[in-house]
PyMOL commands that place a pseudoatom at each C-alpha (Angstrom):
pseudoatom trace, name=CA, resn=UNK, resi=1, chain=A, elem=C, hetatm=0, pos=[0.000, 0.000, 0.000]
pseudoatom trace, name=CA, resn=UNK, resi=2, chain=A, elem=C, hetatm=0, pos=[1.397, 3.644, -1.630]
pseudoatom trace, name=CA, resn=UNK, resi=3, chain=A, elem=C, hetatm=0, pos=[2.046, 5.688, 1.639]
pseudoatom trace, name=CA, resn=UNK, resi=4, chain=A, elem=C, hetatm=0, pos=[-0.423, 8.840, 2.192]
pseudoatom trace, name=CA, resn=UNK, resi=5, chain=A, elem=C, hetatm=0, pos=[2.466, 11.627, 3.423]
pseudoatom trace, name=CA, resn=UNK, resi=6, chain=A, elem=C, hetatm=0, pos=[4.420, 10.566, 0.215]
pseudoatom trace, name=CA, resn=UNK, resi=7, chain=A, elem=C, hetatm=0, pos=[2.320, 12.936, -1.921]
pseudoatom trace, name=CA, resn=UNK, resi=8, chain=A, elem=C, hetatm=0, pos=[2.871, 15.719, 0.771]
pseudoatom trace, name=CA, resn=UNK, resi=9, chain=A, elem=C, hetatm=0, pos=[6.833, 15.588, 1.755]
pseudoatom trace, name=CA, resn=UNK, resi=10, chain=A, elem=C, hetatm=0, pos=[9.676, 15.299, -0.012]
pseudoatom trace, name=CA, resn=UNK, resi=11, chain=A, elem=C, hetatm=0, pos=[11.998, 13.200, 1.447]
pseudoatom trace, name=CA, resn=UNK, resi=12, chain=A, elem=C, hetatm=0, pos=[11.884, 10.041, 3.911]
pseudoatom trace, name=CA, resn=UNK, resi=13, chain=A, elem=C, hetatm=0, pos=[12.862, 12.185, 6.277]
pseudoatom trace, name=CA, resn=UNK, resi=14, chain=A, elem=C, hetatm=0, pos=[9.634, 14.266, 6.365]
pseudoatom trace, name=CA, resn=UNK, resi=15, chain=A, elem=C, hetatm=0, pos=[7.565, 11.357, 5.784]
pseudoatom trace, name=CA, resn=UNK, resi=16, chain=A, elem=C, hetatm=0, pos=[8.635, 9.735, 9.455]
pseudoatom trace, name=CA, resn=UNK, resi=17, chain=A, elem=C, hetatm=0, pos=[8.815, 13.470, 11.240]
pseudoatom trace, name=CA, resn=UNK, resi=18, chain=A, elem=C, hetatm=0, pos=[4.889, 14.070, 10.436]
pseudoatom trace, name=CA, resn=UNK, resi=19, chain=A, elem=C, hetatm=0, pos=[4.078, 10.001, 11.155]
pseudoatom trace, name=CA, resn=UNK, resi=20, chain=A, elem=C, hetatm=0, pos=[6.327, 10.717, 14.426]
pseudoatom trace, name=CA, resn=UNK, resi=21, chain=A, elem=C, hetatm=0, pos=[4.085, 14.478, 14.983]
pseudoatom trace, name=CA, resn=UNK, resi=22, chain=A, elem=C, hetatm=0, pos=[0.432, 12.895, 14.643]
pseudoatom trace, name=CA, resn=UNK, resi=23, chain=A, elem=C, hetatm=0, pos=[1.352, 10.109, 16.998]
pseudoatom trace, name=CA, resn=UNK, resi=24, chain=A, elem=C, hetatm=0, pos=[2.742, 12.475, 19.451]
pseudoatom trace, name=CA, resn=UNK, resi=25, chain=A, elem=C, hetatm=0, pos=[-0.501, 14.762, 19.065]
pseudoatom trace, name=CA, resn=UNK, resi=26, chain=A, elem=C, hetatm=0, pos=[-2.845, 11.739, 19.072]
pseudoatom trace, name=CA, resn=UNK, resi=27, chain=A, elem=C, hetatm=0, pos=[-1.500, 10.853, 22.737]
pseudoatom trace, name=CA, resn=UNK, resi=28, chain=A, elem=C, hetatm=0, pos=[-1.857, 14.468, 23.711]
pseudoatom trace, name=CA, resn=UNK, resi=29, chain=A, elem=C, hetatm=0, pos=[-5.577, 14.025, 22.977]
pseudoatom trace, name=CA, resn=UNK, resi=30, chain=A, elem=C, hetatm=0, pos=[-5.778, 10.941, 24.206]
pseudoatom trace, name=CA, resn=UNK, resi=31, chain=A, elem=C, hetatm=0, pos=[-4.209, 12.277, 27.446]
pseudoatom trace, name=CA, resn=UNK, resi=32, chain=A, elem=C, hetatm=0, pos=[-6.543, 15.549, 27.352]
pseudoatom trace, name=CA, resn=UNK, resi=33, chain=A, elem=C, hetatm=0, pos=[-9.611, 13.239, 27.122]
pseudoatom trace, name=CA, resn=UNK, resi=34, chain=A, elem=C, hetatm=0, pos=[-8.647, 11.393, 29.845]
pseudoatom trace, name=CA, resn=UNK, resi=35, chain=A, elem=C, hetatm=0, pos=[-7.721, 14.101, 32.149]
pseudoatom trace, name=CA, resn=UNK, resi=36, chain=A, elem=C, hetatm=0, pos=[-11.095, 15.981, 31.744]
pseudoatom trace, name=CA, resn=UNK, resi=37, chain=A, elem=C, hetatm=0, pos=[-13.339, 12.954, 32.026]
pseudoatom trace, name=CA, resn=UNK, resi=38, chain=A, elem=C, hetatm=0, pos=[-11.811, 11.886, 35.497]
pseudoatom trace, name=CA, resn=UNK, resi=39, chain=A, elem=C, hetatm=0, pos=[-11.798, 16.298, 36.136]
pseudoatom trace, name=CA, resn=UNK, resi=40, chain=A, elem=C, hetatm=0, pos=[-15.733, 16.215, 35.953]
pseudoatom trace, name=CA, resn=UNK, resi=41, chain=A, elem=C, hetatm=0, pos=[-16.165, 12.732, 37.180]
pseudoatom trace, name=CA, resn=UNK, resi=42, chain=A, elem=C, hetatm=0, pos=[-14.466, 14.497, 40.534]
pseudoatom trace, name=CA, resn=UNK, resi=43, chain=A, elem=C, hetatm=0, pos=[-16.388, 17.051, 40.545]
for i in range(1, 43): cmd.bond("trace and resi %d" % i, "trace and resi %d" % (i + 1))
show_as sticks, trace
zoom trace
């Protein structure tokens, strides 16, 4: 399967910085989601 972010970037290089980006911000979210649905469970 052709990669999606080849069409966007470049080089190889950019391709694994933006894989390595949405993963990070995916766990941020993840995180965030967590956080605020034990916050207002607390509450």
């Amino acid at each position: 399967m052709k990669d999606d972010y080849e069409e966007y970037y470049e080089s190889e290089e950019e391709n694994l910085d933006s894989k390595s980006d949405a993963r990070v911000i995916l766990f941020m979210i993840i995180v965030a989601v967590i956080a605020m649905t034990y916050w207002v469970a607390v509450q």
